[in-house]
N, C-alpha and C positions, 0 to 999 in steps of 0.2 A: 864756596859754602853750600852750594844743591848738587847733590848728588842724586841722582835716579834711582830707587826702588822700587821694587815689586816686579811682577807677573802680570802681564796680562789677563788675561782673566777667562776665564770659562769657557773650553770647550763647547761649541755650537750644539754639540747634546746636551751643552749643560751650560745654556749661553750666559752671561755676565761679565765682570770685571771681578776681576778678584787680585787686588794691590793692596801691597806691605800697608798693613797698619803700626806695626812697631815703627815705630818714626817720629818723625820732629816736625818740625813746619820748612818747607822745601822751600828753600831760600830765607829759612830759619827754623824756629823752634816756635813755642805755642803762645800764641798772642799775651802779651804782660807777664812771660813767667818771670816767677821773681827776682828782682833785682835790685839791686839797690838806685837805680834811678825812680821807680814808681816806686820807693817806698817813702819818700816825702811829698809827692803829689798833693795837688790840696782837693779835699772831697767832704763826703762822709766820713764818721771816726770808725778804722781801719781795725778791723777783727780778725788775729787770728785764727786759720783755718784749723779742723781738726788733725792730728796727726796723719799722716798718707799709710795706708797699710803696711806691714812687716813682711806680709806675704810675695814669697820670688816666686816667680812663674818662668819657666824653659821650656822650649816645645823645639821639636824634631818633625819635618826638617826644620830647618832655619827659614826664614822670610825671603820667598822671592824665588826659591828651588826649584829647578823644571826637571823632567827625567827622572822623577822618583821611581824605583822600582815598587811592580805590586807590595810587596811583602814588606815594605818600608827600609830605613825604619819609619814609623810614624808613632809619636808618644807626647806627652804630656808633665812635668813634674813639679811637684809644689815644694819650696820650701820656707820654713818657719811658719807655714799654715796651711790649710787643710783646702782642696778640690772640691769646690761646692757645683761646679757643672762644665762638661766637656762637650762642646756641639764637633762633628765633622760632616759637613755636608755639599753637595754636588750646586751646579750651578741652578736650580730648579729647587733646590732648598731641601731635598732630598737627604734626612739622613741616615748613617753610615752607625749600625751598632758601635761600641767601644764598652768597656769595664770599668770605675774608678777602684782603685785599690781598696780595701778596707782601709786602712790606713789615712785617705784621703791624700799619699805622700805622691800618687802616678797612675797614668791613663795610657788606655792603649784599646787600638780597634779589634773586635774581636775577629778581624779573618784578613786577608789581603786586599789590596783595594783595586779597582776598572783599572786600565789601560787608557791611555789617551782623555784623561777627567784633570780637570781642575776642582779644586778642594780648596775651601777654607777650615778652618781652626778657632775654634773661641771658646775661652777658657774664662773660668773666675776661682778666685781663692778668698778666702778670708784666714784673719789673723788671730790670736785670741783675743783682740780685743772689741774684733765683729765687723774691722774697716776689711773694704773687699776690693781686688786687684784684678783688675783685665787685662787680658791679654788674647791678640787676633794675631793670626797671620796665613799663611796662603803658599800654596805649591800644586805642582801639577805632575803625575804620574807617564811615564816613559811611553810614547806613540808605539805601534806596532812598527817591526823594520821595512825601510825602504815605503813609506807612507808616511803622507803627511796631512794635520787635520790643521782647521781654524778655530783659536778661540774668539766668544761674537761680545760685543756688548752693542747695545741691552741686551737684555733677557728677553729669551720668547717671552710673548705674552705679555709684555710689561707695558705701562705706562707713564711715560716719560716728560719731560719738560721739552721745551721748542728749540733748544740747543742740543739738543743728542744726535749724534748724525753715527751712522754705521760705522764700527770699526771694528777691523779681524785681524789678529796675531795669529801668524800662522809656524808652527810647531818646528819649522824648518825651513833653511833660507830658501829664495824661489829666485831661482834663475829666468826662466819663464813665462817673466811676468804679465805679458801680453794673454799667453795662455789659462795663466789664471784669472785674471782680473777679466777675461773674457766670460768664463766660469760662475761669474757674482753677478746677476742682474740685484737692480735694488727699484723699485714703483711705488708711489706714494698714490693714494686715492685721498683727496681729488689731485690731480697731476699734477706734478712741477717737474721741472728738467732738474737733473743730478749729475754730480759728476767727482769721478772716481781719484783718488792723490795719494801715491806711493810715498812714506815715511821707511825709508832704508830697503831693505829686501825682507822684511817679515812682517812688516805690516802696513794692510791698506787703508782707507777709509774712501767715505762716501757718504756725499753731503751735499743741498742745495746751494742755491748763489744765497741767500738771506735764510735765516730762522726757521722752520717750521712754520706753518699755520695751524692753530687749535685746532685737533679734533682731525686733523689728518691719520691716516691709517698707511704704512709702510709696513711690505712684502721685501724678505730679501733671501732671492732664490740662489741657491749654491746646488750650482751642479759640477763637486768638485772632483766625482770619484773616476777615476784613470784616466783624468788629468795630468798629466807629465808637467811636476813643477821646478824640477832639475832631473837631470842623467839619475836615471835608474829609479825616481822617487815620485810615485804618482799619490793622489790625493784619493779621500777613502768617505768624500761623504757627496749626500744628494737628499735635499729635504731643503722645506721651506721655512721658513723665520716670520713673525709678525710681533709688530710694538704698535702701539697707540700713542698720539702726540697730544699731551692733556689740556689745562688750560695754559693759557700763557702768563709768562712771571718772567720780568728781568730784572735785576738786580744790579744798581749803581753804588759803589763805594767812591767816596771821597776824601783821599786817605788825606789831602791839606784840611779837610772840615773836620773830619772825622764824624765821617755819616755816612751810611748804609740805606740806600730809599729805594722802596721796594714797589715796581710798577706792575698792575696786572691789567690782562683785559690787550685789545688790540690795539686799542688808542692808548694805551700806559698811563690809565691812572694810576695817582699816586695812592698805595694802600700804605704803609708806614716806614715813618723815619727814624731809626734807630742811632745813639752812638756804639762808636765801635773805637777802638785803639791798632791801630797797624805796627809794622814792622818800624823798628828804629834806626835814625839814621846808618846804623852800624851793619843795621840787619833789614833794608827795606825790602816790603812786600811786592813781588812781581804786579806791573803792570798789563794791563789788557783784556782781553775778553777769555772768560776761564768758565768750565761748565763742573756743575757738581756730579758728582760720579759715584759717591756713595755714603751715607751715613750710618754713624754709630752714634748711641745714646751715652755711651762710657766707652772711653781707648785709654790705649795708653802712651805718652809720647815720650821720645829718650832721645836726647842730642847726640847722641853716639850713631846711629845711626842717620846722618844725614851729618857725619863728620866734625860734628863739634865739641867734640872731647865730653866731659862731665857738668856742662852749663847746667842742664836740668834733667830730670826721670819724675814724670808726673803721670801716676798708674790711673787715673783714673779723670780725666779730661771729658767732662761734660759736654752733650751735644755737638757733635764733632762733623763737618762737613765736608770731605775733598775736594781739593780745588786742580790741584795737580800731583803729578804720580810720587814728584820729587817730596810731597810729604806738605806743600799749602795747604793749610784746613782755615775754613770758616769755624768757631765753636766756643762755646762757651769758657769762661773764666769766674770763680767762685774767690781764686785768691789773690787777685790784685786789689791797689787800694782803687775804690769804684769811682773814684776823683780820675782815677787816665781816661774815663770811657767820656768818648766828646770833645779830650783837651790835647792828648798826646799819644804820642805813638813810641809805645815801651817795646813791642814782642822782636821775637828772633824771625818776623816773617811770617805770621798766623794772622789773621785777624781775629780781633776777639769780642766779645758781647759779655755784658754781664751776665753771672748766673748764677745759681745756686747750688751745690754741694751734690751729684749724686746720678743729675740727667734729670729727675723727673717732673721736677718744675713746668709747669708749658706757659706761667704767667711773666716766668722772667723775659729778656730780648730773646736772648738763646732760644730758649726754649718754645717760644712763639714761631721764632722763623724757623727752628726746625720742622717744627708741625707744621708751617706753611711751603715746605721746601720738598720739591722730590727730584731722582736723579734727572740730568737733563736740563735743569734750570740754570739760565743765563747768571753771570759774576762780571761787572766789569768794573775794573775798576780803574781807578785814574787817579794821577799822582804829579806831583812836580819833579819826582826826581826817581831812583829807580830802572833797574833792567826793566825788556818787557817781555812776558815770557814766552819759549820758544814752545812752536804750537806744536811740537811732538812730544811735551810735559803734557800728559793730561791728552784733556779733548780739547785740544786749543787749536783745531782745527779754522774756528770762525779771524784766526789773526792772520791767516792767508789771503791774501787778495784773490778773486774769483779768477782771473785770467791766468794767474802764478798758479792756481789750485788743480785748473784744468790742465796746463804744461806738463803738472806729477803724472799724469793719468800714463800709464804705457801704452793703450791704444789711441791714442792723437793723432 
C-alpha cells in the first residue's frame, strides 16, 4: 500500500526538500476521508461539507521528474476553471517569471529554466462557483554532463526543529563513496560528535547520537567540486551551508488513546493535548519516530498515487504536514463526522485533527499545531499494532540505532 514519491529536493544552490505533494497518506490516504465507517460515529450533528471544486488542474512535468531539460516542457493547465495563480520557484524561494493565458485555461514560464535546479510548482484554480483547487508538485532540471551535484535539506539559512539532521541526494549514483562523504564535513556550535549513514548510493545523511539541542548552529562544508564520484563523473560544487536548530518541540502520538501531546522546552513540558484519529485497522499509520519536512496550508491528496485506485481525490486538505516521503501527513480534516477525533481511528494512514474548511483557521487543533509546527520537529508515534517505518521514508533517520548508524558511514 506505500509506495515512495517525490524528489528530493533542492539543489544545495537552491537547498531544500522538494517531495510530491500530489499524494495520499503513505501507508494510506488522509486521515478520516470519508467513509462509510466514520459516517455513524457518535459526536456532534455531522454537517455536510461544501461541494469540493470542479476545477482539474495538470502540470508538466509530472510529480517527482529528475532530468528535465532547460526548455521543458514545463506548464500548467486548468480545466472547467480558470488559473487564479502560478508559483515556480528555486529552493531559496526564488521565483521564476511565467504567463497565465488570458483565458485563465494555461501557464507557462517565460524562458528556459537553470541547469542542475530543483523547482517546485504550485498552482490554484477556481471554479465558477468560487471553490478553489490546489495543486503542488516538484521536478528537477538535467545536471551538466559527466558532473554531479547534491541536492541539501534544510535550506540554507533556515530554522529548523531538533530532529532535522543533514541530508544530500545526490544527482547521480556515487561509486566512490568514501571519496565523497570525505567531501562533506558537517560542525555543529556548540559541539557534538556526528556521524555520517549511506541510504543506497545517492544519498547521505548526517546526524548526531540524540536530537539537537536548542539553539545549536550547524555548518555543512561541501567541498565537492573534482571530486571523482564514479569513472568519469566528478562533482561541481564548493560552498558552505548554515541552519539554525530552534526551539525544541517533540511530538507524541498515541494512536490506542488517540492523542497527540505536544512537549516543548528541554525538560518536555507538556504544552497541549490534542485528539487526533489515525490510520485504520485496514490502513494503519506507520510506527516510530518521523520528522516533519514540510508544510502546506491547502494540498491536494489523491489515492491514485500512492496505489489505491479511486478511494478518495480531496483538492484541498487543510493544514497539511509531512511525515514521510511515501505521502504520511499530519493535517487537518473539515469533513469527517468530528465524533472520530479521540475515539477512532477511520484514515487510510494520515493522521488527522479537526479543522475547518479552507487552512486558515489557527483556533481549530489543526490549525494551532500548524502554527506551532516548523520543519524538523520531532513525530513519534506509538501504536499496538502497525509497520514501523523504514527510516529511508522521510527523515526517519532517528529509527537507526547509533552503532548501526555509524556502520552506514563509508569511512569506518
Amino acid at each position: 500500500m506505500r509506495r515512495r514519491v517525490g524528489v528530493w529536493a533542492r539543489w544545495v544552490g537552491v537547498a531544500g526538500w522538494c517531495l510530491v505533494l500530489l499524494t495520499g497518506c503513505g501507508g494510506g490516504g488522509p486521515a478520516g476521508a470519508p467513509a462509510e465507517d466514520a459516517a455513524g460515529a457518535a459526536g456532534a450533528p455531522y454537517t455536510p461539507p461544501p461541494p469540493p471544486s470542479r476545477a482539474v488542474l495538470t502540470a508538466l512535468p509530472a510529480d517527482g521528474v529528475q532530468d528535465v531539460p532547460p526548455e521543458g516542457p514545463v506548464r500548467v493547465n486548468a480545466a472547467q476553471g480558470r488559473l487564479v495563480s502560478v508559483r515556480l520557484a528555486d529552493g531559496k524561494g526564488t521565483e521564476l517569471p511565467g504567463t497565465i493565458s488570458p483565458d485563465g485555461a494555461a501557464w507557462a514560464p517565460d524562458g528556459p529554466l537553470p541547469l542542475g535546479t530543483a523547482f517546485t510548482l504550485d498552482a490554484v484554480a477556481e471554479d465558477d462557483q468560487g471553490q478553489r483547487a490546489a495543486q503542488h508538485s516538484a521536478f528537477s532540471t538535467v545536471a551538466r554532463a559527466h558532473t554531479f551535484v547534491a541536492f541539501f535539506t534544510p535550506e540554507d539559512g533556515s530554522t529548523v526543529g531538533v530532529g532535522m539532521p543533514v541530508s544530500l541526494r545526490f544527482s547521480r549514483p556515487i561509486v566512490d563513496r568514501a571519496a565523497v562523504e570525505k567531501a562533506v564535513q558537517v560542525t555543529a556550535d556548540p559541539p557534538v560528535p556526528v556521524a555520517a549513514h549511506w541510504f543506497g548510493n545517492q544519498r547521505l545523511d548526517v546526524r548526531p547520537r540524540q536530537y539537537w539541542a536548542a539553539g545549536t548552529k550547524v555548518t555543512v562544508a561541501l567541498r565537492l567540486k573534482d571530486v571523482q564520484g564514479a569513472p568519469g563523473v566528478f562533482g561541481s560544487q564548493s560552498r558552505d551551508l548554515h541552519f539554525t536548530v530552534g526551539r525544541a518541540q517533540v511530538s507524541t502520538v498515541d494512536l490506542d488513546a488517540h492523542t497527540l501531546t505536544v512537549r516543548a522546552g528541554q525538560g518536555g513540558k507538556v504544552v497541549r493535548v490534542l485528539k487526533v484519529s489515525g490510520g485504520s485497522p485496514d490502513h494503519p499509520t506507520y510506527r516510530g519516530v518521523m520528522v516533519v519536512s514540510e508544510k502546506y496550508k491547502v494540498t491536494r491528496m489523491n489515492s491514485q498515487t500512492v496505489g489505491m485506485g479511486n478511494e478518495y481525490d480531496i483538492k484541498d486538505v487543510p493544514h497539511a504536514m509531512r511525515l514521510t516521503a511515501s505521502g504520511t501527513f499530519l493535517h487537518g480534516n473539515y469533513w469527517a463526522d468530528p465524533g472520530v477525533f479521540g475515539t477512532a481511528n477511520t484514515s487510510h494512514g494520515c493522521i488527522g485533527l479537526a479543522d475547518a474548511k479552507g487552512g486558515t483557521s489557527k483556533d481549530t487543533p489543526a490549525g494551532w499545531l500548524f502554527e506551532h509546527t516548523v520543519p524538523g520537529d520531532v513525530v513519534e508515534v506509538k501504536a499496538s499494532a502497525g509497520d514501523f517505518v523504514p527510516p529511508s521514508n522521510g527523515l526517519g533517520d532517528w529509527n537507526v540505532p547509533w552503532e548501526q548508524w555509524v556502520a552506514g558511514s563509508a569511512l569506518r
